[in-house]
VMD Tcl script that draws the C-alpha trace (Angstrom):
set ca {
  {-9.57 81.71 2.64}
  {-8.37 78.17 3.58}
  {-11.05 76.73 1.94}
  {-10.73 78.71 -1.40}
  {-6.75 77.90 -1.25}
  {-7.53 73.82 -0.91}
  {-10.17 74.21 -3.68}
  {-7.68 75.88 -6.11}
  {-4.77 73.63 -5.21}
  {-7.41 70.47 -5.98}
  {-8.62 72.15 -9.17}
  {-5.05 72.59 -10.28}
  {-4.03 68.62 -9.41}
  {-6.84 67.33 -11.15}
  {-5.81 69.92 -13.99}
  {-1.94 68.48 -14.03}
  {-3.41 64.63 -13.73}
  {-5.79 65.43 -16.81}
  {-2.58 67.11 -19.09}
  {-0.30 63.91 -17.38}
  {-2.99 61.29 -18.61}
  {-3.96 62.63 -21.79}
  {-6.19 59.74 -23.84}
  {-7.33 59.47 -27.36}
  {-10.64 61.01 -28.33}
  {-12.19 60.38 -31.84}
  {-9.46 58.60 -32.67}
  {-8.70 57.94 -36.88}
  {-8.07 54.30 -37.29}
  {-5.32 53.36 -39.59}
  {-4.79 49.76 -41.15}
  {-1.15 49.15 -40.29}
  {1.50 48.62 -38.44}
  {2.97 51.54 -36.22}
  {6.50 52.37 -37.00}
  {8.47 51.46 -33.51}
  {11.89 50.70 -32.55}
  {12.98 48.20 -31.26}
  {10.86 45.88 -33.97}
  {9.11 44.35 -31.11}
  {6.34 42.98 -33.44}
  {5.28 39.56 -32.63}
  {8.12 38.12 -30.25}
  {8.04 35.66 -28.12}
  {9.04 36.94 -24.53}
  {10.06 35.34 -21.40}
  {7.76 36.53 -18.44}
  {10.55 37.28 -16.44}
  {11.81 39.84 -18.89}
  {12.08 43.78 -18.63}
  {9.51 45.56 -19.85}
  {9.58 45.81 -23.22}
  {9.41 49.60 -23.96}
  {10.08 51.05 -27.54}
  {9.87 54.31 -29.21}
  {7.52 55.70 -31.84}
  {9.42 56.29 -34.85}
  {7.14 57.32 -37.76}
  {7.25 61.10 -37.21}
  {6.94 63.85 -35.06}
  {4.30 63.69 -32.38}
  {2.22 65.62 -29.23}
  {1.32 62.57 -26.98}
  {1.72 58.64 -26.76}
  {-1.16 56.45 -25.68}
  {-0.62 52.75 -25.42}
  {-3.10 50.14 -24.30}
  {-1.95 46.22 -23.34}
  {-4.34 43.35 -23.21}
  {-3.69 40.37 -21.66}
  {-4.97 37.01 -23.99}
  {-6.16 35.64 -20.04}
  {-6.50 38.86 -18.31}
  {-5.03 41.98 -17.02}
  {-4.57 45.35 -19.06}
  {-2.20 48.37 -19.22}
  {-3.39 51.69 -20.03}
  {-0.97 54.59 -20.19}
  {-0.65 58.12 -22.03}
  {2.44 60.28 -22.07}
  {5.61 61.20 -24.37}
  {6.94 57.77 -23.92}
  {6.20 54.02 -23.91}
  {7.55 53.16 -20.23}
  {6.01 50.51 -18.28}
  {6.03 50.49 -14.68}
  {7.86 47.11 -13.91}
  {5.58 45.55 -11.55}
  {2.30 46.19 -13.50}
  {4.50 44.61 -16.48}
  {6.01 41.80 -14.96}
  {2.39 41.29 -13.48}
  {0.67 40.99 -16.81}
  {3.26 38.44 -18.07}
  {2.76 36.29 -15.06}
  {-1.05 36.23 -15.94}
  {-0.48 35.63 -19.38}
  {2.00 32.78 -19.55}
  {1.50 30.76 -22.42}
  {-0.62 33.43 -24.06}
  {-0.33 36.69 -25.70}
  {-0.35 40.72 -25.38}
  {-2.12 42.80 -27.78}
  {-0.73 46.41 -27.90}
  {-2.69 49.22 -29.44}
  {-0.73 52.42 -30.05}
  {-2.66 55.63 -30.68}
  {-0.22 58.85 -31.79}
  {-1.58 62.44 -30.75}
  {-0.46 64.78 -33.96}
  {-1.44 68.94 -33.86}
  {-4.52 67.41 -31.50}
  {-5.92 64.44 -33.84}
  {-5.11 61.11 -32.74}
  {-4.65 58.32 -34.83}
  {-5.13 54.75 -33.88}
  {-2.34 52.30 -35.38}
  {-2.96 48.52 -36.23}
  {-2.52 46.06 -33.33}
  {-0.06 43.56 -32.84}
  {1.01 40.96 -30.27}
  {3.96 39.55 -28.18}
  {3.55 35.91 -27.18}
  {4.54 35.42 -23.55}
  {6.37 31.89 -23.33}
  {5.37 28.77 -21.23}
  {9.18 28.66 -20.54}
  {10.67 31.29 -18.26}
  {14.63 32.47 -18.58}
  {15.52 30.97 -15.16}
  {18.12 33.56 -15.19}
  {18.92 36.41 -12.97}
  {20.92 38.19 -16.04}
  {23.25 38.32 -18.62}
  {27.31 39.02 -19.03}
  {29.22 40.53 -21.56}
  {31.95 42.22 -22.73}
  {31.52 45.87 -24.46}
  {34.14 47.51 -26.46}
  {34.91 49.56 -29.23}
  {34.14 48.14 -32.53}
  {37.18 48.52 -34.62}
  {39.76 47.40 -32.54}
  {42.10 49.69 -34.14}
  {43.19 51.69 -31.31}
  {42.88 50.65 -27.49}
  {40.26 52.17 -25.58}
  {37.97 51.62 -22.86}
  {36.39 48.62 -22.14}
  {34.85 46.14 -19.83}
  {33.18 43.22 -18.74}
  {29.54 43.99 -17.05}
  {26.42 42.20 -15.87}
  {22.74 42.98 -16.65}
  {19.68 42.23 -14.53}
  {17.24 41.03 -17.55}
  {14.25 41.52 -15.14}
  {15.04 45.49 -15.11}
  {17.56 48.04 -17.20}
  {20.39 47.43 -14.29}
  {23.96 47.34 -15.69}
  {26.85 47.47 -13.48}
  {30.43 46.58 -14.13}
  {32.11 43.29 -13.01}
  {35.24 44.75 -14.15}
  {36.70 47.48 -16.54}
  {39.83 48.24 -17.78}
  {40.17 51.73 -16.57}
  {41.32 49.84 -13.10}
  {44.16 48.34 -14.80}
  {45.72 50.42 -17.28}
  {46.88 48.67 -20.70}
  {45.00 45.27 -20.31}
  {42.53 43.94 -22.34}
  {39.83 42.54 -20.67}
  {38.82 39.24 -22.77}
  {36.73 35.38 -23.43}
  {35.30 35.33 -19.64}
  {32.62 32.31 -19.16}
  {30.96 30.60 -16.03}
  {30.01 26.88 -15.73}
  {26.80 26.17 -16.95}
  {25.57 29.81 -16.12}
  {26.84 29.40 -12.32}
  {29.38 32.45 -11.42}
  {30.76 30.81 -8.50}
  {32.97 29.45 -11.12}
  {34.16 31.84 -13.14}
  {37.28 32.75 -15.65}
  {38.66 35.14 -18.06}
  {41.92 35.90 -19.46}
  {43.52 39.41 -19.87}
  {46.11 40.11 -22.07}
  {48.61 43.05 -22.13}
  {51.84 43.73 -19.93}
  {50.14 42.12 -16.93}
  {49.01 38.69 -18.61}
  {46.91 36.09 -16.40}
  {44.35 33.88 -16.90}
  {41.83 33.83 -13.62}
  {40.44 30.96 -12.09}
  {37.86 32.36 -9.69}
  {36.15 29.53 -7.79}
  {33.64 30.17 -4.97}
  {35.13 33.86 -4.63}
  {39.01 32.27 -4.34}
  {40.73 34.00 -7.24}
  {43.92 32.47 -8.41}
  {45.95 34.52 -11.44}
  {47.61 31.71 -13.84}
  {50.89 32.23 -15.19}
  {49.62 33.69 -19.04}
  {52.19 31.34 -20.90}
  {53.35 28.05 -20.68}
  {56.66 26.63 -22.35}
  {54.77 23.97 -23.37}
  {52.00 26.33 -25.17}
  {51.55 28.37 -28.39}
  {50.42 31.11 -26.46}
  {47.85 31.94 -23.97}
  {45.03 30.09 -22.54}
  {42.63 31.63 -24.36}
  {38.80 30.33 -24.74}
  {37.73 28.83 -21.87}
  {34.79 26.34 -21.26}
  {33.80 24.83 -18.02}
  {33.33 21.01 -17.43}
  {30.10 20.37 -15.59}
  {31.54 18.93 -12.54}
  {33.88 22.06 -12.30}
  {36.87 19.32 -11.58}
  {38.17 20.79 -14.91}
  {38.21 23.81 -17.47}
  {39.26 23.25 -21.68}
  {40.85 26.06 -23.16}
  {42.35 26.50 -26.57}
  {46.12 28.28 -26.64}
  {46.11 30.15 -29.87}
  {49.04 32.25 -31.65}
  {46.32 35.51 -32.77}
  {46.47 38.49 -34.96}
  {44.84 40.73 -36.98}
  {45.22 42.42 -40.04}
  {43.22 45.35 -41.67}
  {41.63 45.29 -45.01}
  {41.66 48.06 -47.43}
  {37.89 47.90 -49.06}
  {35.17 49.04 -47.79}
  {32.99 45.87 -47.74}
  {35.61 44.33 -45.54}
  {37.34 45.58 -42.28}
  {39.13 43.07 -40.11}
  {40.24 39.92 -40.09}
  {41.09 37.85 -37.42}
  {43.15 34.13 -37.53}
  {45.30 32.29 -35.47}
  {48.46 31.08 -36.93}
  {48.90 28.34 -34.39}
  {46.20 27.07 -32.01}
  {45.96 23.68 -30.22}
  {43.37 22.96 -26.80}
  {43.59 21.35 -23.41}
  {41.98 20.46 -20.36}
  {43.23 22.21 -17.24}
  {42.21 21.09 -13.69}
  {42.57 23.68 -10.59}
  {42.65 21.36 -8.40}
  {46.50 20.27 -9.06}
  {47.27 23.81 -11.51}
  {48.04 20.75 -14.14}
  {47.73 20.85 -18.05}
  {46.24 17.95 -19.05}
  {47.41 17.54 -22.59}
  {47.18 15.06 -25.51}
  {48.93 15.24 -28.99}
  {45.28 13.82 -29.91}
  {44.10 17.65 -30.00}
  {47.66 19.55 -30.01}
  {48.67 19.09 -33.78}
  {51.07 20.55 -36.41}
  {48.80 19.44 -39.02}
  {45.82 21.01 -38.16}
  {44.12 24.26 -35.89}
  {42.27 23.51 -32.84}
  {40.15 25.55 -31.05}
  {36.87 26.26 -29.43}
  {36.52 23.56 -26.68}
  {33.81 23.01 -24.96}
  {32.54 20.21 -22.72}
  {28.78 18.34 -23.32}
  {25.96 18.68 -20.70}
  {27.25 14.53 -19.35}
  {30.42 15.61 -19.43}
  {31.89 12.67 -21.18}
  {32.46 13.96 -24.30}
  {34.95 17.26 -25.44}
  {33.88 19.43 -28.66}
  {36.07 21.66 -30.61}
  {36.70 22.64 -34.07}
  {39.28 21.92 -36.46}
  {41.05 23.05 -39.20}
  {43.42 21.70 -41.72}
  {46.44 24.20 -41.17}
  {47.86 26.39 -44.12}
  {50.43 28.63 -44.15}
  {49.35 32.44 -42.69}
  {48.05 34.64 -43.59}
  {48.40 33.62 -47.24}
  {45.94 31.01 -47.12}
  {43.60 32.49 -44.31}
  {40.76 32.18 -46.59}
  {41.44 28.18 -46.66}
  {40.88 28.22 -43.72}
  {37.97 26.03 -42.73}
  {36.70 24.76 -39.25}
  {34.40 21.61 -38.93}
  {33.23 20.41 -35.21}
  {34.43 17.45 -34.20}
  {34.14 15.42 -30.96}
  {36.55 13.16 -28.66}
  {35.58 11.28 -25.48}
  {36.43 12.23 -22.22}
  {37.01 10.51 -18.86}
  {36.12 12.80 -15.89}
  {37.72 10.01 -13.22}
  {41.06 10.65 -15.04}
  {40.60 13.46 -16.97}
  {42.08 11.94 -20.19}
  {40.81 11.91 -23.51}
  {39.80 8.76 -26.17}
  {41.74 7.46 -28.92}
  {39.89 8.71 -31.48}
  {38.29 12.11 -32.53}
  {35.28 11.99 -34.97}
  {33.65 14.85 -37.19}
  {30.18 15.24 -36.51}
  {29.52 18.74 -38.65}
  {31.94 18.80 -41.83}
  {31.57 22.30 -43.31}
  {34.53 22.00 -45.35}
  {32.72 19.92 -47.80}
  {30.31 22.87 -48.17}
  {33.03 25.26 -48.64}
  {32.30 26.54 -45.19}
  {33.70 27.10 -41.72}
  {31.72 26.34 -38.76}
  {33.26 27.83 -35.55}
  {31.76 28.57 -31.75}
  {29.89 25.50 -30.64}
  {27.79 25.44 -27.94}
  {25.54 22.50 -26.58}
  {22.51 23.00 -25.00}
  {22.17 21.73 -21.85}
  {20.06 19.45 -22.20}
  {22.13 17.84 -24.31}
  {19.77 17.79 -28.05}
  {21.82 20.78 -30.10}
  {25.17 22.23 -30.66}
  {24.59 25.83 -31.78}
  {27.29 26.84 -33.90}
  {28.36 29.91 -36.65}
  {28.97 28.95 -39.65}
  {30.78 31.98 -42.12}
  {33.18 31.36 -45.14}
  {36.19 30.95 -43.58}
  {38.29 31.50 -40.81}
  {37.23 31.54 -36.97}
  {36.72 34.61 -35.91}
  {33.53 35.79 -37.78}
  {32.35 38.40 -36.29}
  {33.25 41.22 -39.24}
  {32.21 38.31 -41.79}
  {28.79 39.61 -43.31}
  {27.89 36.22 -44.30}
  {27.86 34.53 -40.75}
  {24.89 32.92 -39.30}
  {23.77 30.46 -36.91}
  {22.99 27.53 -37.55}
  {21.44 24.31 -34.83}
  {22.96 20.56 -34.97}
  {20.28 18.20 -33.80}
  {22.43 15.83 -31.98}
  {19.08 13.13 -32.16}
  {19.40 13.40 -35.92}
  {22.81 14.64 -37.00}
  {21.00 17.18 -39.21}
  {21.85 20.72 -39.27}
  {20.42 23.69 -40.50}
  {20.32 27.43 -40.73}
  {18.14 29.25 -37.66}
  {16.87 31.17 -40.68}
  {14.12 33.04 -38.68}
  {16.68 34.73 -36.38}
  {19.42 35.27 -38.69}
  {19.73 38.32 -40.67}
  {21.39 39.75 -43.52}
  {24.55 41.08 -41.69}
  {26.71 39.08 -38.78}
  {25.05 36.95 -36.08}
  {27.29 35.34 -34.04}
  {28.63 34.47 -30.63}
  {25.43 33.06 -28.85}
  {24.73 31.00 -25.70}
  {22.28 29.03 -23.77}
  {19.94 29.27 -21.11}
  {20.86 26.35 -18.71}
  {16.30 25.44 -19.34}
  {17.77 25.16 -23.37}
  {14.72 27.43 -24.00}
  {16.56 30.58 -24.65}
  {19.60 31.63 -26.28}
  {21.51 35.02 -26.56}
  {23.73 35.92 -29.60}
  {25.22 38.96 -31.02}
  {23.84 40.63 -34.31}
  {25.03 43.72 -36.71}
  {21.74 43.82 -38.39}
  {21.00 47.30 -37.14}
  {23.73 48.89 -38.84}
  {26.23 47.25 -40.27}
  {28.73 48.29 -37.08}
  {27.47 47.59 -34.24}
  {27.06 44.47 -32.34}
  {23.70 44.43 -30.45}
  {22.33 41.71 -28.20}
  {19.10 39.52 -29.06}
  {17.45 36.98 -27.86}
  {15.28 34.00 -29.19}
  {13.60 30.65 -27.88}
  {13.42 27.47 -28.91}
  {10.46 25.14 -28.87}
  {9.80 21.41 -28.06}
  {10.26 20.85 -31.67}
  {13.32 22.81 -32.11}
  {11.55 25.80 -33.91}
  {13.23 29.31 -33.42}
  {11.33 32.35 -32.66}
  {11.60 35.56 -34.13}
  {14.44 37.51 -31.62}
  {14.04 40.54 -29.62}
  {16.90 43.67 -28.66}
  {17.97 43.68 -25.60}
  {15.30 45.48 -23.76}
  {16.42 49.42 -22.86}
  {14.51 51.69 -20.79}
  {14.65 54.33 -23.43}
  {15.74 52.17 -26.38}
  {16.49 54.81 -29.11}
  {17.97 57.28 -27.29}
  {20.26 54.35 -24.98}
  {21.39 52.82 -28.64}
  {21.99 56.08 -30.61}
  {24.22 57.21 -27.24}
  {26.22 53.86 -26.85}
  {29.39 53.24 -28.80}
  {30.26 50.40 -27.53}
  {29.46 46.79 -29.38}
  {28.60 43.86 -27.47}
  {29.97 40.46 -27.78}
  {30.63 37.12 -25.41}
  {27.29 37.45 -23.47}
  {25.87 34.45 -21.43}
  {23.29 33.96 -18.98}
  {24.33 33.79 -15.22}
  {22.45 32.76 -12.90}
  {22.67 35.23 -10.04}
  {24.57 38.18 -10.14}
  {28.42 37.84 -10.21}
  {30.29 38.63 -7.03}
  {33.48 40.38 -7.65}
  {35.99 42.65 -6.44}
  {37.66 44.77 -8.69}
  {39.74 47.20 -7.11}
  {41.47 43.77 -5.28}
  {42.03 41.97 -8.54}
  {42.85 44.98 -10.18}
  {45.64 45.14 -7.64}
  {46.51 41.47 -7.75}
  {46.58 41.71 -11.37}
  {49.39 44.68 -11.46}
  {51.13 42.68 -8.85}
  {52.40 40.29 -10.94}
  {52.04 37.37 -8.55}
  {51.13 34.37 -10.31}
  {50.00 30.43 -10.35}
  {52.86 28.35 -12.25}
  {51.06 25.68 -14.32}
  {52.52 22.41 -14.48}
  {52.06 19.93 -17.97}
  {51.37 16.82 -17.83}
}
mol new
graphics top color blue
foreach p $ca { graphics top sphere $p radius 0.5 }
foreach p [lrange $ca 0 end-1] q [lrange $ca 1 end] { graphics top cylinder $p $q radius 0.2 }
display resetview
């Protein structure tokens, strides 16, 4: 009886394997391209990446089958109702293919005939992220009412997300322009606005809450960027608002009706400032230091009167030198991009860190283009002076707000390419010769279903380069507190 039991129960696990593990049989070979989201189609990946799953999207369907080929060895073979890679036989086959390629072969089980779909490939980098992550904001994407939000951190190995901080622990605030030096969290800052105002300087886990205003500002400290040494941080202080439009093809606008920058060092809680960079005349904003440290980008603007002429408004990036023994700036600054002359606005630098590009947006006007359907990036070869459009990872709707790995190999930026709505995360690399590659979505376990179910849009991401260490519920008291760091000009 034993015996007949154990023979059943082994009949009926080889019976479930067989069902689990169904593979294609006389297969109909098609000449094309499966229909998949995300468009995964000849990437270039990192091989320290998630795996890259994605969802069959041509139809209705019985089964999955999906076979991966390594260009130097190693395969994946799996059958089921979705593509999900087990992690370590993924990250596996990238490690034996770096520098080459995958070849994916997708076969689709309809009413029991499977069909077998075109091949196509994801190149697998020479040049690893280097990164333990990513962190970004998410919020609503209309900004017309106040709603949930946070700032969160995402291990780009696997699909975990966890919050650093949202605003549901501190009622009211908004949650905003947080940035780490060089990709480092151990210094780390972002500024939240609302009834409880502070800008936090958060160095080797010793938080410190800034006063939000200054006498001697326009307004807040506002976008932060780190100097390398961490001696020093530049923010801009900028009067913002927004306005609504009316037509459909346009839906907010952003502008400052005052902004100026600074330097601010922690050290002494002092604002270093210099009528070189705090003008009438013109808008500055959008500081940010260069991999040497001896020289301070921004952008500025000629300043007309808002919002009247907000659509005169036009950004080029310009450049002033800066002394880390003293902290003080040159006599001079010097455009080095003019978009005016194009009838353009270029706003957002970012260096790479290796010190060859500035990666910057360039829209219309204004400098906050993240609703302008018209923005793209665009790369500044700092060797050359010339600039030009990253046309193979720019699309037809926003891309925006991007950042550097601290290898200059990889860079993140926000797109709203899917639908028009939405800001989504991609990511691209750059080659020895400067050459873009075609970008991937953020990698999701389940990608449909996790994009279809998330109303949130993304934007400020950056690399970090471990995870970020941070208490919440404590700053979410210190914050309501009201206790704050008086700044001191000088």
């Amino acid at each position: 009886m034993k015996r007949t039991i154990s023979y059943l129960l082994y009949i009926l696990t080889i019976m479930l394997m067989t069902s689990c593990t169904d593979t294609p049989k006389n297969a109909q070979k098609v000449d094309k391209l499966p229909t998949i989201f995300p468009d995964y189609v000849g990437v270039t990946i990192p091989v320290d990446i998630a795996p890259m799953n994605f969802d069959y999207t041509g139809g209705t369907y019985d089964a999955l089958n999906i076979v991966v080929k390594g260009s130097k060895s190693g395969e994946i073979n799996e059958s089921g109702n979705a593509i999900d890679f087990d992690i370590d036989e993924w990250h596996n086959l990238l490690k034996a293919n770096r520098g080459g390629s995958l070849n994916f072969t997708l076969s689709v089980k309809t009413d029991g005939q499977w069909t077998q779909y075109k091949s196509f490939k994801m190149y697998v980098s020479k040049h690893a992220l280097d990164e333990w992550g990513l962190t970004y904001r998410r919020i609503a994407p209309g900004f017309e009412i106040y709603s949930k939000m946070g700032l969160y951190q995402r291990n780009l190995s696997n699909f975990d997300e966890e919050p650093i901080i949202e605003n549901t622990t501190v009622p009211g605030a908004c949650l905003n322009c947080h940035t780490s030096n060089g990709t480092n969290p151990s210094q780390f800052t972002f500024h939240v606005r609302g009834s409880h105002g502070a800008t936090l300087i958060s160095i080797n886990g010793k938080r410190e809450w800034l006063k939000a205003k200054s006498d001697t500002l326009h307004g807040s400290m506002v976008y932060p960027y780190w100097h390398p040494s961490g001696q020093y941080c530049a923010y801009s202080t900028n009067q913002t608002h927004q306005s609504f439009h009316t037509v459909r093809s346009e839906r907010i606008e952003v502008f400052d009706q005052a902004s100026d920058i600074f330097v601010y060092k922690p050290s002494t809680h002092e604002l270093l400032l210099d009528t070189l960079v705090m003008t009438d005349s013109h808008y500055e904003t959008y500081p940010v230091f260069s991999p040497n440290g001896r020289t301070l980008y921004f952008c500025s603007s000629v300043a007309h009167p808002i919002p009247g002429g907000y659509k005169q408004i036009r950004y080029n990036i310009c450049k002033v030198a800066f002394d880390p023994a003293t902290g003080k700036l040159g006599q001079r600054v010097d455009t080095i991009f003019n978009a005016r002359q194009m009838g353009k606005s270029a706003t957002h630098p970012r260096p790479s860190y290796d010190g060859r590009y500035i990666m910057f947006t360039m829209a219309d006007y204004g400098c906050f283009p993240i609703w302008h359907h018209e923005a793209d990036n665009w790369l500044l070869d700092l060797h050359t002076g010339k600039a030009q459009p990253l046309t193979v990872t720019n699309s037809r709707n926003t891309d925006s707000y991007h950042n550097w790995t601290r290898n200059s190999h990889w860079f993140v930026f926000t797109s709203r390419r899917g639908d028009g709505l939405y800001t989504r995360l991609y990511i691209s690399s750059i080659d020895d010769k400067g050459r873009a590659t075609k970008p991937f979505l953020l990698p999701q376990r389940h990608p449909a279903q996790y994009y279809d179910r998330l109303f949130d849009s993304y934007n400020t991401p950056d690399f970090t380069l471990r995870p970020v260490e941070f208490n919440a519920r404590e700053a979410a008291k210190e914050i309501s507190s009201d206790e704050r760091v008086v700044t001191k000009a000088r």
